[in-house]
C-alpha positions in Angstrom: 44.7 151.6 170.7 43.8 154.0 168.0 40.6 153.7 167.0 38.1 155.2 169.2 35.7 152.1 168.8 37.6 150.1 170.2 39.3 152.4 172.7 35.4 152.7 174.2 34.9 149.1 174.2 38.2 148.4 175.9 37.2 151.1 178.7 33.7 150.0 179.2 34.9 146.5 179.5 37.2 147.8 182.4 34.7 149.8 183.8 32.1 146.6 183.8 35.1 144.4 185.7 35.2 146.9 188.0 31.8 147.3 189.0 32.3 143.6 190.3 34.1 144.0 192.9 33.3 145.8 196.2 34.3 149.0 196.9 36.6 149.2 199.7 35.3 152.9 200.9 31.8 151.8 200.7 32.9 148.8 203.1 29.5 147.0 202.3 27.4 149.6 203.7 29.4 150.9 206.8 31.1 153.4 205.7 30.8 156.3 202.5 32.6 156.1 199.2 34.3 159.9 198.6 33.6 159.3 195.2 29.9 158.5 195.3 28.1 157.4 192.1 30.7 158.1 190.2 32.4 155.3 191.8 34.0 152.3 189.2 33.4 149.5 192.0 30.1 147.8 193.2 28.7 149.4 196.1 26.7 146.3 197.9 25.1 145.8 201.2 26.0 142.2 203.3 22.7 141.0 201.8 24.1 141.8 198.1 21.4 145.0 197.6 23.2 147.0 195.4 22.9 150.9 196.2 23.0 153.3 193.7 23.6 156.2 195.1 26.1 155.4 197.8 24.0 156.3 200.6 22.4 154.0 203.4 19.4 154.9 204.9 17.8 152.8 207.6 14.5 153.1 209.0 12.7 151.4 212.6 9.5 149.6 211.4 6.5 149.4 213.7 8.4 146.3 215.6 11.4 147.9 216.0 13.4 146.4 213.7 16.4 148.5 212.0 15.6 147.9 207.9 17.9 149.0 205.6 16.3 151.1 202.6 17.9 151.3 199.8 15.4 154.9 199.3 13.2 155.6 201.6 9.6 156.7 200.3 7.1 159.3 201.5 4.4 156.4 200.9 6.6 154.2 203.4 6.7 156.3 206.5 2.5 156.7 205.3 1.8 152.9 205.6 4.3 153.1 208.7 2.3 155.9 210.4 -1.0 154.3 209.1 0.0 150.7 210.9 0.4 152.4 214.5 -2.9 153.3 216.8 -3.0 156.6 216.4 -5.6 157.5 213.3 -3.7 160.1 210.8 -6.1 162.3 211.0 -5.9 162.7 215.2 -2.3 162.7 215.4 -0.8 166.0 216.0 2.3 167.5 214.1 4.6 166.9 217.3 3.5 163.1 216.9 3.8 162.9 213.3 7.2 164.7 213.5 8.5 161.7 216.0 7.3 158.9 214.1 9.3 160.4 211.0 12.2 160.8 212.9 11.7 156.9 214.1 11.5 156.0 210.4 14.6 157.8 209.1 16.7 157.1 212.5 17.3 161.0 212.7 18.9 162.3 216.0 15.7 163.5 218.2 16.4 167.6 219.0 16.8 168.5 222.7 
């Protein structure tokens, strides 16, 4: 090909194919893409989210569920720490600092 024109369309029109079919690194959400969003192929969860920046993040919701987030959100983990009994205002940092840790799934310190 040599005309750049078309030498871009023929590449994007790769690129697109790609992007529709799952990334074997990425593994559908268990496992992480070396190549992050740079990445050609789709990176999908089972339920066919797609996540943009090849990272899973999963939070406990106030039932115990595991969600998957695609981002978790400041004003999530609010409305999360809002929903339990303890008023916002009353709860002290150590509490507030557990419930986060609930809602990201971050290892607890010793």
């Amino acid at each position: 090909v040599s005309e750049l024109a078309e030498k871009e369309r023929l590449v994007q029109g790769y690129k697109e194919h790609l992007a529709t079919k799952d990334c074997m690194h990425f593994n559908k959400g268990k496992e992480h893409c070396p190549f992050g969003a740079n990445c050609f192929y789709r990176h999908a969860l089972p339920d066919g989210t797609i996540v943009a920046d090849n990272v899973v993040k999963r939070r406990v919701n106030s039932t115990g569920d595991a969600v998957v987030l695609a981002t978790p959100f400041l004003s999530d983990f609010l409305e999360e720490l809002l929903s339990f009994s303890v008023a916002a205002e009353r709860a002290d940092i150590h509490t507030i600092r557990s419930l986060f840790q609930e809602f990201t799934m971050l290892p607890r310190p010793e």
